[in-house]
N, C-alpha and C positions, 0 to 999 in steps of 0.2 A: 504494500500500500504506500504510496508516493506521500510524506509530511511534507507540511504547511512548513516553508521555513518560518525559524522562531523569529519573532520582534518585526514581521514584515504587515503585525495589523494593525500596528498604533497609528496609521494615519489615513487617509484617502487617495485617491487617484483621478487625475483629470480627464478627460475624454480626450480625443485621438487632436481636434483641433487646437482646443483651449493648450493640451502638452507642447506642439509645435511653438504656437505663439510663442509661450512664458518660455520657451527655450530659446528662443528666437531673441526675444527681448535682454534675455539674463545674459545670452553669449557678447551680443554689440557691446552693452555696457560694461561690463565688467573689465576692470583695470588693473587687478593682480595676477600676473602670469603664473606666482607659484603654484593660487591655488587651481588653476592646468593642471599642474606637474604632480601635487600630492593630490587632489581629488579629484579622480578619472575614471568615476564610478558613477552609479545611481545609489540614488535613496527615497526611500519612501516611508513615511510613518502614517499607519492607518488604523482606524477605529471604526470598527461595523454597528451600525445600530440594529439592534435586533427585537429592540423591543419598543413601548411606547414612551418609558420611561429613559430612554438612552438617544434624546431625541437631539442633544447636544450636536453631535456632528455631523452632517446629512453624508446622505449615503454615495458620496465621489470620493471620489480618490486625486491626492494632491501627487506631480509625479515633476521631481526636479533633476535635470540631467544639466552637469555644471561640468565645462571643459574650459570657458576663457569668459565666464560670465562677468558682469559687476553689478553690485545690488542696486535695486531701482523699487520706488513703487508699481506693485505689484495690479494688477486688475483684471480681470477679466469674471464674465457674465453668471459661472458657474465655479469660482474658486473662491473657499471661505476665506475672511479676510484674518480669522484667527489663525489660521493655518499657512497661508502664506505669506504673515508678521512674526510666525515662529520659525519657517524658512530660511526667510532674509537675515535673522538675527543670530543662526548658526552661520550664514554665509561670512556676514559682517565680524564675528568672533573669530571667525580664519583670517580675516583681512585685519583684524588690528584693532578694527574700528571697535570697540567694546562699549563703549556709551552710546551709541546708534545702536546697536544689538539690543541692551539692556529697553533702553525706548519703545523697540521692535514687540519684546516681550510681553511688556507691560500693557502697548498696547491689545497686543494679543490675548491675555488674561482678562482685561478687562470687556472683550466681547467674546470669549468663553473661555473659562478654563478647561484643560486640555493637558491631556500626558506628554505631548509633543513641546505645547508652552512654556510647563513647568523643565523640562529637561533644557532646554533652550535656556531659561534664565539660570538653572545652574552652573551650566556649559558657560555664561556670560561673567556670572558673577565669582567663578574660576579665572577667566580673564580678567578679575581686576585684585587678585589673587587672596579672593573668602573662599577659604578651602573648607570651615565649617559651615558657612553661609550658605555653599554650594551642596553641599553633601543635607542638609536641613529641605533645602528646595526642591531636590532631586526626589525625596520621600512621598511629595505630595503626588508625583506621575503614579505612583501607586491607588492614588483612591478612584481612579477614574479609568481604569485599565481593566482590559477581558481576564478574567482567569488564565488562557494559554497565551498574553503576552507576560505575565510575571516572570519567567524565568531568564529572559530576553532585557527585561528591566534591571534584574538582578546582574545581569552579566555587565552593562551598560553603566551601573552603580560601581563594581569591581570596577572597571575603566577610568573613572571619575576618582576611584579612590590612588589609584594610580599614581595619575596625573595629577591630583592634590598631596605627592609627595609620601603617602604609608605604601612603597614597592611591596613587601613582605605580604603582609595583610593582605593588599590586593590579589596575588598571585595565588594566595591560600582560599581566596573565596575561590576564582576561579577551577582552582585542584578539586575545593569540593562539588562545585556544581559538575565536572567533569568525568567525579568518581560517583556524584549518581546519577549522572547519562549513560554510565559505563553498566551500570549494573540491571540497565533496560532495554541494552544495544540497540543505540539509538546512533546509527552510523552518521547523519547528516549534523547532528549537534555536537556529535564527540570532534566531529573536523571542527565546526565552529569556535571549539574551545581548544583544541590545540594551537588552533591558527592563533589564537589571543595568548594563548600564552607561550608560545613561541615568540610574536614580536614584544611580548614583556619582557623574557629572560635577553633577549638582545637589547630593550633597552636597558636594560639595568647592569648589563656589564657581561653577563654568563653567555658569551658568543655558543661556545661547546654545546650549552644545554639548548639555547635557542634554537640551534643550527638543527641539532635531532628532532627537535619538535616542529618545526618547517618542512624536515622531508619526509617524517610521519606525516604531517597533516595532508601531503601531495599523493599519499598512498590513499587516504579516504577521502582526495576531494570527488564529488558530484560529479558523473562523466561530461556533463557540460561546462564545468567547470566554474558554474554561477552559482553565489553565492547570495542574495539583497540583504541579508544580515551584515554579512564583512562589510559592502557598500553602504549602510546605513551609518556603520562605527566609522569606516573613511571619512564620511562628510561630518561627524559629529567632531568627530577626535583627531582630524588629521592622519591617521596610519594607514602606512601601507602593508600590506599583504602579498604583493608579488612576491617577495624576497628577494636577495641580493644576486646578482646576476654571479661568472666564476672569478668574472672580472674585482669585481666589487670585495670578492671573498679574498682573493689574494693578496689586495690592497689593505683589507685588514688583516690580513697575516704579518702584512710587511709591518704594518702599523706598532702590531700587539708585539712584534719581535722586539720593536724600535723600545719602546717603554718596560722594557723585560718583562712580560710576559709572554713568556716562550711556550708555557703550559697551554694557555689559552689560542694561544697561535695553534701548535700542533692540534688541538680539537677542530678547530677551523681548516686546519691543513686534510686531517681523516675524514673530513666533511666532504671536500672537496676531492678526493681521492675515491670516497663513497658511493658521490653522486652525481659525476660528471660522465658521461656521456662518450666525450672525445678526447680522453686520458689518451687513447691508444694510436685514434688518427690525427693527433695535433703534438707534432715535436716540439712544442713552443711551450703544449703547458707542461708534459710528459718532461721537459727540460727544467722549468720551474719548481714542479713539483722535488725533482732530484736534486737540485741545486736547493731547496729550502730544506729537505731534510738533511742535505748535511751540514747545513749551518747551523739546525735546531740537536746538532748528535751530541755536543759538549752540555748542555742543558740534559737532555734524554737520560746522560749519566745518572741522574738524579730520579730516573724510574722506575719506583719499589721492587727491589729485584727478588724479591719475593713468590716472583713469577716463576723464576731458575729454579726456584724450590720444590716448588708444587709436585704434590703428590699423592692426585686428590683420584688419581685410577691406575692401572696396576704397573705401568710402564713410567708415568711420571713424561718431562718430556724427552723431545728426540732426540737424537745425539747430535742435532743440528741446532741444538740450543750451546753448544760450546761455541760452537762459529758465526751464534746470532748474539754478540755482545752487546751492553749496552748503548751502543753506537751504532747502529742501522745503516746500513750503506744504501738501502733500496727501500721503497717506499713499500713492498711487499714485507719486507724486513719490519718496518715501522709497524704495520698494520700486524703482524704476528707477535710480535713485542707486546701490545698494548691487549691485542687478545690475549696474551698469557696473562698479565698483569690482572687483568679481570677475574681468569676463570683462578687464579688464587686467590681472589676474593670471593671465588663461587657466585660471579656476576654471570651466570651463566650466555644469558640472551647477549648481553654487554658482547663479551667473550667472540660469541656465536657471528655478530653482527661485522665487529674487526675481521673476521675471521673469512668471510664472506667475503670483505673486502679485498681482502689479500689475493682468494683463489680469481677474484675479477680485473685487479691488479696483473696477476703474471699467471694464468690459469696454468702453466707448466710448470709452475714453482711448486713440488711435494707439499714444503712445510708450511705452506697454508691451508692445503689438506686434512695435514698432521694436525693445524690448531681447530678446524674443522671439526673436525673427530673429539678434541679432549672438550670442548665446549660440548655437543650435542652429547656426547656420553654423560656430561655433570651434570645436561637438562633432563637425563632420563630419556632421551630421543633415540634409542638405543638403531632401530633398523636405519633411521639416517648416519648415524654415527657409522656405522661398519659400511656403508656406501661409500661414509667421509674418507675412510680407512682404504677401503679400495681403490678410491681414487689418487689416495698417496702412493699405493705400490704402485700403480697404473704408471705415475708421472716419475718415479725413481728410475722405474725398468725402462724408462722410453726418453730420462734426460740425455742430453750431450754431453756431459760431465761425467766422465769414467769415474771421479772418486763417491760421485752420487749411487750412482749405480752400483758400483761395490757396495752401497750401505743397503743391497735388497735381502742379502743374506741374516742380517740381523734382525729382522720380521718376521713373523707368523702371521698368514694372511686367515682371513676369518674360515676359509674353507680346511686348511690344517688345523684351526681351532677346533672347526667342531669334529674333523674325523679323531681326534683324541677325547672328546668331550664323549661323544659317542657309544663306544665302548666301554667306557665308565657306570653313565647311565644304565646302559643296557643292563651290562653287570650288576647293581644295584636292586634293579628291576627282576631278575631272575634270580634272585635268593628273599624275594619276597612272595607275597602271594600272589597266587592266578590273577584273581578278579578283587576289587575293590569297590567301594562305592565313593562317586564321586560328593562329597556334602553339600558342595553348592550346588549341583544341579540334581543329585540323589541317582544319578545314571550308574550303572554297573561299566566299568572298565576293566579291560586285558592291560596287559605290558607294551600293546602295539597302541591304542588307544592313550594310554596316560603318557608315553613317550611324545607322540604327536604333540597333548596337550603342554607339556613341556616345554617344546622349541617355537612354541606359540606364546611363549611364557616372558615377561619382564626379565624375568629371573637367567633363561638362556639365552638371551641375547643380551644380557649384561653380560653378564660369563666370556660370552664372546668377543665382544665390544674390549673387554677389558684386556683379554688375551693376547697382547702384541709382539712382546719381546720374548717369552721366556711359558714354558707350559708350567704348569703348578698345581700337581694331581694332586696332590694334599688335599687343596682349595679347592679345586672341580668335583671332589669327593666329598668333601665337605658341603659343599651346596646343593649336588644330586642327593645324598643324601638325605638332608631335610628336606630337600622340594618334597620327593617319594618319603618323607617318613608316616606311618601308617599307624591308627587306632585298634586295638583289638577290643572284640566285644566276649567277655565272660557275664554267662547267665545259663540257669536251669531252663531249660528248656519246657510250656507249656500248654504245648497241645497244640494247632495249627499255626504255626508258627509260617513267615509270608520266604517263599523259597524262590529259589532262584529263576525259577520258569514265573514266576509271580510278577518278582521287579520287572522281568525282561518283558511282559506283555503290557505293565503298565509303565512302560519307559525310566519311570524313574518312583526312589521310593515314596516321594512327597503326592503321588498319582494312587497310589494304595488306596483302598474302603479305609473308613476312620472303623477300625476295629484296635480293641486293646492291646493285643501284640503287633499290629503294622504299629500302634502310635511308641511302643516300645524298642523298634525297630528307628524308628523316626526322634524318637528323642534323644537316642543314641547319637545319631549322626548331629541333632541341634551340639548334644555336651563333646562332640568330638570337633568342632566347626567353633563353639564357645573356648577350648580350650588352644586355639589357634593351628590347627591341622585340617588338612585339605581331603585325605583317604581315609575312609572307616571299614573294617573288617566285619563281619557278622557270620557265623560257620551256618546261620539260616538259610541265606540267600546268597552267600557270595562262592559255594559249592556247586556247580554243576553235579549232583547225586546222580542223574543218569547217567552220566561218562562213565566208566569205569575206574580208566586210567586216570581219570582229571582226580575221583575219590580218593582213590589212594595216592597219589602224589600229596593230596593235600592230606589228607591223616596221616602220614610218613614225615612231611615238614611239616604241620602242625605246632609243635614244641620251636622249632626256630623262629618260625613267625613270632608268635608272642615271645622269647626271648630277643629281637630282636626290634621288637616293636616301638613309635616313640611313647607306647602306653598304650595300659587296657583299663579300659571300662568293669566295673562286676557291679552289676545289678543285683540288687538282694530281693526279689518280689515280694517274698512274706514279713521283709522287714517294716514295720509300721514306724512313720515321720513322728514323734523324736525318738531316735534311737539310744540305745545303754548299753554300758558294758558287757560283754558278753551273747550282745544280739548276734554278733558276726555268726560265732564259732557254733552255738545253733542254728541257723537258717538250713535252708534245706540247699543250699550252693552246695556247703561244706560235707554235702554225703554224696555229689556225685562224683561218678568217677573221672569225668575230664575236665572237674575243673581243678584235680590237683596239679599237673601242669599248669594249669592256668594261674594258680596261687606264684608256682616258684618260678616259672619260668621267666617272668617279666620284671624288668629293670625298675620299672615305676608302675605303679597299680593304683590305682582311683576304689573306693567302697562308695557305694550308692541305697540309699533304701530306698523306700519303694515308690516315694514322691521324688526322685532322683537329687537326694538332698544328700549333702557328702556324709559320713559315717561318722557317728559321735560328732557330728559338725566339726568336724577337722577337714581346715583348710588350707594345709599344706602342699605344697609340691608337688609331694608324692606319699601314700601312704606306708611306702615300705620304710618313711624315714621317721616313720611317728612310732615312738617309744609305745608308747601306750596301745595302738592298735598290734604291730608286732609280735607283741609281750602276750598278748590273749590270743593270739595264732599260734606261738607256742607253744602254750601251755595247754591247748588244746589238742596238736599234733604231738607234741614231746621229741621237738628236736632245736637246736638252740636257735633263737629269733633273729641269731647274725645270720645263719645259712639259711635261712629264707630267705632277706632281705637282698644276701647277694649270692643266690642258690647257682648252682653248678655239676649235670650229673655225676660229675668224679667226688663231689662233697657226701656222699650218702651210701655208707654200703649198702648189699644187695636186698640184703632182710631189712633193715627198716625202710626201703622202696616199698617192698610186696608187705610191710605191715603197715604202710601207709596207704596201700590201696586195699588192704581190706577190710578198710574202714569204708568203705566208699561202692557206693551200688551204681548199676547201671543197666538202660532197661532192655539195649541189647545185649545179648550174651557176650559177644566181641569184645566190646567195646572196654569190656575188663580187662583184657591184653592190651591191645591196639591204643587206649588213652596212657598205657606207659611203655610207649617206643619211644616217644624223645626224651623220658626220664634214663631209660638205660641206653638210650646209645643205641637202639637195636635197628635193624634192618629188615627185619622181617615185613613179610608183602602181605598187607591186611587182603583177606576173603572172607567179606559174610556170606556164612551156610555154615562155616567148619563149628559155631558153636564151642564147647567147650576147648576144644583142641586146641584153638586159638592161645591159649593161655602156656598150652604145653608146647606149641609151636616158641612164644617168647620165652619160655625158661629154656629147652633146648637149647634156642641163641644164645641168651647170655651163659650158658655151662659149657656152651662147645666154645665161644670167644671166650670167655675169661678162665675155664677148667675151675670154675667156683662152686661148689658144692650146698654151699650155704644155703641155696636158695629153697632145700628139700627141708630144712631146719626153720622153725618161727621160733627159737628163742637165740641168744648170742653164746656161741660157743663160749663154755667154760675157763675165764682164762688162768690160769694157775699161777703160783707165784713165780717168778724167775727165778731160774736155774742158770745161771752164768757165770761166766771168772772165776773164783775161787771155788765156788758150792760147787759149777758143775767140773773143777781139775779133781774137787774131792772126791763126788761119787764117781766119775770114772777111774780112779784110783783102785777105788772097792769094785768094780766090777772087772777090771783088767786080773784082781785075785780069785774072780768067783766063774768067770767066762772064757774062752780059748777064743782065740785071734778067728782061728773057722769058724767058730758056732757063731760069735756075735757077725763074720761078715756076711754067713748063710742068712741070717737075719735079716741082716742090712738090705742084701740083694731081693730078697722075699717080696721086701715092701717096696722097696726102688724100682722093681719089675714092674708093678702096679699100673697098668696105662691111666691116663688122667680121664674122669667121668665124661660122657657123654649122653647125649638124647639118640635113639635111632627107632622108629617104628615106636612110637607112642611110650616109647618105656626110658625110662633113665637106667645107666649103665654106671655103679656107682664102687669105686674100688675104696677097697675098706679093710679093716682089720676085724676079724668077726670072733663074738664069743659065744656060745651056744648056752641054752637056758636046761638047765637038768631038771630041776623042778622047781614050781611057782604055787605060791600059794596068795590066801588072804590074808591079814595078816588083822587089817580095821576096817569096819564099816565108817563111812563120814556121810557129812548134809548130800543133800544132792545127789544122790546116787554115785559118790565119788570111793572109793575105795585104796586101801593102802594094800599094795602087793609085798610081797616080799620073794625073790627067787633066789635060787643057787646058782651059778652061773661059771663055767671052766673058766680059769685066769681071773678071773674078778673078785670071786667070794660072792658074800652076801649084798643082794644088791635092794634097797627098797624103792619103791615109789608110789606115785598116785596118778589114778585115770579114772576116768567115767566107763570107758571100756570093758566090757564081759570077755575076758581073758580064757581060755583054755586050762583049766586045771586037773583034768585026767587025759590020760593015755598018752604017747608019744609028743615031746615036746615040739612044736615047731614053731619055737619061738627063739629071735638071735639077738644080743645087742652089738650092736657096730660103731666101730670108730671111724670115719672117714674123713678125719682133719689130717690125710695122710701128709700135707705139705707143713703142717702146723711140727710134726717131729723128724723130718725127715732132714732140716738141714740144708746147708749148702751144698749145691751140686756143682759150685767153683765160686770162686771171688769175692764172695761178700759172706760177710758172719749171718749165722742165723738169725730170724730177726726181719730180715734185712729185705724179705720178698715183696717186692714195692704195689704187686698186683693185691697181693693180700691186704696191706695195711690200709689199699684204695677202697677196700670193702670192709675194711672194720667199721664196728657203726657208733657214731661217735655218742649217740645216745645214754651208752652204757658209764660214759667216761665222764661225763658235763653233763650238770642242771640244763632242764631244757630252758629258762631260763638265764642263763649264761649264753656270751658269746667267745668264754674261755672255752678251748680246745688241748686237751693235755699233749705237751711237744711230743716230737718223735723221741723213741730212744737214741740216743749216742750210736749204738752198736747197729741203728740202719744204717747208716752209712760209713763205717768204720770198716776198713777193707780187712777182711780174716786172715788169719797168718798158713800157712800150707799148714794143712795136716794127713798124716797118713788115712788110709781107707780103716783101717781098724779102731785109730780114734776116733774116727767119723761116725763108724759103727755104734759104737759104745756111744756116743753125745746122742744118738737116732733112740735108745734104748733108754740110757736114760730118762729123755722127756717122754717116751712110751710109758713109763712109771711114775707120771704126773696124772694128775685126775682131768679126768677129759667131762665133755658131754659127752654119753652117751644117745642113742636114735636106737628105741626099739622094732622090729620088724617080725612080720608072722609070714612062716612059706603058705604062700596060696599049693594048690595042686598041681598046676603045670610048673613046679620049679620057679615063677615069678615069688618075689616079696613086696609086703605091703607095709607102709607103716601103720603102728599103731601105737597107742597113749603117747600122742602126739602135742597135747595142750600142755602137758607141761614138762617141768628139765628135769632131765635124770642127770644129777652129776655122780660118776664112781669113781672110787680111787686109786685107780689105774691099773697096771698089771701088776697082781700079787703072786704068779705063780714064783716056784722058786727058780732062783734064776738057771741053777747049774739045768732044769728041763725046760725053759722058757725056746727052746729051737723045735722040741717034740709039739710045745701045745698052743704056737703061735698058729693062727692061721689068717691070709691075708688073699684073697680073692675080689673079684668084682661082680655083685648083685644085681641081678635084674629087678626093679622097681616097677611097679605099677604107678 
């Protein structure tokens, strides 16, 4: 829609002939030729009556076109006589005349007043110089004016204030009318007011700032280039508005030199360099211009070399800032200079604009490219900036200058940036999850998807932008990283939960039916979105479950994801807003099975009840660093609350894992294996159908990978006191008298033959030292249907215990107790003292040792790592024997029929006290074999 220029309704307009005349008339007489020269415009002040009550000034229009006029009485048939006595008396104030003006006015008020009158006798009464006088009279155009000329009035007032001597003041009315033209984009009034405040800043001295605001305002003038506002202020005020021609500029350069000011000159000089035209086909000014800057380079010294420093993106500047001194030999020179200057002051546009000049200056010159590029990189301009960038290398590889071109080898051009950026990402991308959810748009994305949206991203093509000199994986790893860091969601799962064919139909999660798990699903992503992350995980819907391969890839890395995550979520659903101590560790989270992983595995973890309100209203960080919740995770688990907080599968031997999952249900069979594969390390390829097998499928794994035994045991092997240094040179002392060198290494060999347990066809294969049961009796009834056995046992003696279990007590006994901690006696089998088997002590459980409680850990012994001294196979023997006649755990077992064994009284520990037989027959009634297990 075309605006009304502003301030063109305060007056009227004459008809086509009455105009001729009064021009006719004004031109003959008029006897001041300057004012020809400064007013060579039109004006017009108009006032529309639009009502009954606005009948003051009839509905013409007064229209004065002054080229070589002289004031005269005025006349004619249809021109009010108030309006053309307020005419003449603006004329007469340019001409000198002020007491004829002043006359003009009065007269003119006195047969009506008039916005145009009352401005006129201010404009007069400045001429006889009443600067408050003026500024009092000029108030009154206000009572009599339309609503849309006020802002026109107001600019017209700033003018007045001006030229009545307050510069400051004045300049600052106009900045604010300016900044709220700007903020309605109002293109035709923001020219109006640059253009004023443009020739304010030149009169008042600031040529630099003037000069910018003249050839911005040439950027939004009007394509016709009319103005009747500026032409109004011309004939009120005398100004001109054309600007100074290149001629005019140079002559004040010369001028501003002469007076030392060189500062100001040089602005005027970049002005001219800026925005001429014929820099290139005029040797004359192209000559001037270079002959002025090197007269202005001894002064230049003097310009904040703060510039040289800058080091505001990751290269800093070029190396063609050693050869651009503070002495500029070329006006391309200059204009890079004064860009850098800037963008160390993070004047970025400043920066941008020098910068601009330069490449327009010598467009083959790189290093205006180069200032190009660090300007629009500090605007945030990033895909300009790496065009800037390419156009540097463009004009290195294609100078004349052989020493230029040798500097293309020290650049990384943005396409080397990103095939190294690349790779990174990707990498990144493929040790996280398949699928994500996007939060701001709630879309499901792959690794090809969130990639894309990456290089679409501020974030990589800063990366790029910045990557000039030097690649810095660290940093590119550092920032792929966070872009891709990912939210994980821990929650009990609650009945139709919205899955992945779900999201995918409704595009996005925020498209979902408002049902109470989609809004669970959704509030998720709001607290992952709220906590400043862009990816959320959810195992509801970000699983393809039909895939096969897609399932078990993602329940195999599982544990890494949330170990690796920048945080998980756990929803408590049945925890009721305000939450108490001890709510956690009863909810029903705490009995499934996968979300014990979900407990350890994660770096930083979030508690939530069930109005997504933080846990115990704790709002820290991260919850693993809060004493207090910690402490009641626990002491509910029973393991210490520093190896939670920064868990690790090698932190936990193998039986408190499997007594940590047996605490814990799950509603598929499986999934009681399958949720501790990333606790153990294991490998195993989940398949629902196999049902319990599943389970023996993962102990298998971890007995054939670590030859660990332990795991057919739920309580922690017996540990006995130490037998070492001195106690054990004593008792092999005594045994070296009671034993022969054969018998004890027949022994040795016996147990050392032993292959290490394995899983094969459903059964564990379990090598052992066995003692057979002669006979068993009862011995106490107790609560519970629990009972105290008592048996006789070869090599043991008397052994007793308790079980819930109905035992065999007539006929053929087939019942054996076994020791199978054959690596616990067996010694070093080279190098290291006993002790010393770093697999084993990876599986001790530290529970036994430390308060769960406590984040003390009792050290290792000295003797792990203390290298053994050689000992012969007989000593070896005898140290083997020895700790055979330490009290072990015993594991009871009954022969099924086909030759398999089963355990039995299994809930609790039998500790015996070793082998009693005497030693001189301990080679007749050893026996050491490997059991088939059920």
């Amino acid at each position: 829609m075309l605006r009304r220029p502003i301030g063109f309704d305060l007056g009227l307009r004459l008809p086509r002939a009455d105009r001729y005349r009064y021009h006719t008339q004004c031109r003959d007489q008029m006897h001041c030729s300057a004012t020809k020269r400064e007013v060579s415009g039109m004006w017009a002040l108009r006032r529309d009556n639009h009502s009954s009550r606005s009948r003051k000034c009839p509905s013409s229009r007064v229209f004065l076109s002054l080229s070589s006029a002289r004031p005269t009485e005025i006349t004619s048939a249809s021109t009010p006589s108030h309006y053309a006595l307020a005419n003449r008396a603006l004329i007469r104030v340019r001409s000198k005349q002020v007491a004829l003006a002043v006359a003009d006015v009065k007269e003119s008020l006195q047969v009506q007043p008039s916005p145009i009158g009352y401005i006129a006798m201010a404009v007069a009464l400045l001429g006889q110089g009443d600067g408050a006088g003026a500024l009092r009279t000029f108030d009154l155009a206000f009572h009599d004016c339309q609503v849309h000329d006020i802002r026109f009035l107001l600019l017209l007032k700033a003018i007045l204030v001006f030229e009545s001597g307050n510069q400051q003041e004045a300049i600052t009315r106009v900045e604010d009318l300016a900044t709220r033209t700007g903020n309605v984009n109002d293109n035709d009034t923001t020219y109006l007011y640059t253009q004023v405040l443009g020739v304010m800043y030149m009169k008042k001295g600031h040529y630099g700032r003037g000069m910018q605001l003249i050839e911005r305002a040439k950027n939004l003038a009007p394509k016709d280039m009319h103005c009747p506002s500026l032409q109004t202020i011309s004939l009120i005020f005398g100004w001109s508005f054309s600007g100074p021609d290149i001629v005019s500029q140079q002559r004040l350069c010369e001028t501003l030199y002469t007076e030392e000011r060189t500062a100001e000159a040089v602005e005027i000089l970049l002005n001219i360099i800026r925005t001429s035209d014929t820099i290139q086909g005029s040797k004359a000014i192209a000559d001037w211009i270079a002959n002025f800057t090197k007269k202005c380079a001894t002064t230049l010294e003097d310009v904040d070399d703060e510039a040289f420093e800058y080091a505001g993106h990751d290269d800093g500047l070029s190396q063609h800032s050693t050869a651009l001194s503070s002495s500029p030999s070329s006006p391309a020179d200059l204009l890079i200079k004064w860009s850098r200057v800037r963008a160390a002051k993070r004047l970025w546009e400043d920066a941008l604009q020098y910068a601009n000049d330069a490449v327009k200056v010598d467009p083959t010159y790189p290093w205006g490219y180069e200032a190009k590029h660090i300007a629009l990189h500090g605007a945030q301009r990033y895909d300009e900036a790496i065009d800037a960038f390419n156009s540097m290398l463009h004009a290195i590889e294609q100078s004349h200058d052989s020493a230029i071109r040798q500097l293309r080898k020290n650049y990384i051009s943005p396409s080397e940036a990103i095939a190294v950026i690349d790779p990174i990402a990707r990498g990144v991308l493929k040790s996280g999850p398949l699928v994500v959810i996007d939060v701001t748009t709630g879309c499901l994305c792959d690794s090809h998807e969130r990639m894309r949206i990456f290089k679409a991203d501020p974030l990589f093509k800063e990366l790029v932008s910045s990557m000039t000199r030097k690649v810095r994986n660290e940093r590119i790893l550092r920032i792929v990283s966070s872009f891709f860091g990912y939210v994980m969601f821990s929650h009990a799962w609650q009945g139709n939960e919205p899955s992945f064919q779900d999201v995918k139909e409704a595009k996005s999660v925020w498209n979902l039916p408002d049902t109470s798990l989609n809004e669970k699903l959704r509030n998720f992503c709001r607290e992952t979105c709220r906590l400043g992350h862009n990816w959320a995980w959810s195992d509801t819907c970000c699983i393809d479950k039909t895939a096969s391969s897609t399932l078990n890839q993602s329940l195999t890395s599982m544990y890494k994801w949330y170990a690796d995550s920048a945080a998980t979520l756990v929803f408590l659903a049945g925890v009721a807003h305000p939450t108490k101590h001890g709510d956690l560790t009863r909810s029903f989270w705490m009995t499934r099975a996968w979300t014990l992983q979900e407990l350890l595995a994660p770096k930083v973890i979030f508690f939530y009840d069930s109005e997504w309100k933080p846990y115990l209203a704790n709002s820290e960080t991260n919850h693993k660093e809060s004493p207090e919740i910690m402490q009641e995770v626990a002491d509910a688990i029973k393991i210490p609350h520093g190896s939670i907080a920064t868990f690790s599968p090698d932190d936990l031997g193998v039986r408190v894992k499997l007594r940590l999952a047996s605490t814990r249900n799950a509603t598929v069979e499986e999934d009681v294996a399958y949720s501790l594969i990333g606790i153990f390390k294991s490998d195993i390829r989940p398949y629902y159908g196999e049902g319990a097998d599943a389970l023996g499928h993962l102990l298998e794994e971890i007995v054939a990978r670590l030859g660990e035994v332990t795991v057919i045991a739920c309580q922690t092997p017996y540990t006995p006191p130490s037998l070492e240094g001195e106690a054990m040179e004593e008792f092999i002392t005594k045994l070296r008298d009671m034993l022969s060198r054969k018998a004890a290494i027949g022994i040795y060999n016996q147990i050392h033959s032993l292959p290490p347990a394995r899983f094969a066809t459903r059964r564990l294969y379990l090598p052992c030292i066995i003692f057979s049961v002669r006979k068993l009796g009862i011995q106490e009834l107790r609560e519970g249907n629990e009972k105290l056995y008592r048996a006789r046992v070869s090599g043991l003696g008397n052994v007793g215990f308790t079980t819930t279990d109905d035992l065999p007590l007539n006929g053929p006994q087939k019942l054996i107790f076994a020791h199978p901690w054959i690596r616990h006696i067996q010694g070093p089998s080279s190098g290291t003292a006993w002790g010393g088997d770093l697999e084993f002590d990876t599986d001790s459980d530290s529970d036994v040792y430390v308060d769960a409680g406590s984040d003390e850990v009792a050290p290792p012994s000295p003797l792990d790592t203390v290298p053994a001294p050689h000992v012969d196979e007989y000593t070896r023997a005898l140290q083997m024997i020895a700790h055979l006649r330490q009290p072990f755990n015993a594991l009871l077992f009954e022969q099924q029929p086909n030759g398999e064994y089963k355990r039995v009284a299994a809930e609790n520990e039998v500790v015996v006290s070793g082998f009693r037989t005497d030693i001189t027959s301990l080679g007749k009634n050893i026996q050491a074999k490997v059991l088939e297990i059920l």
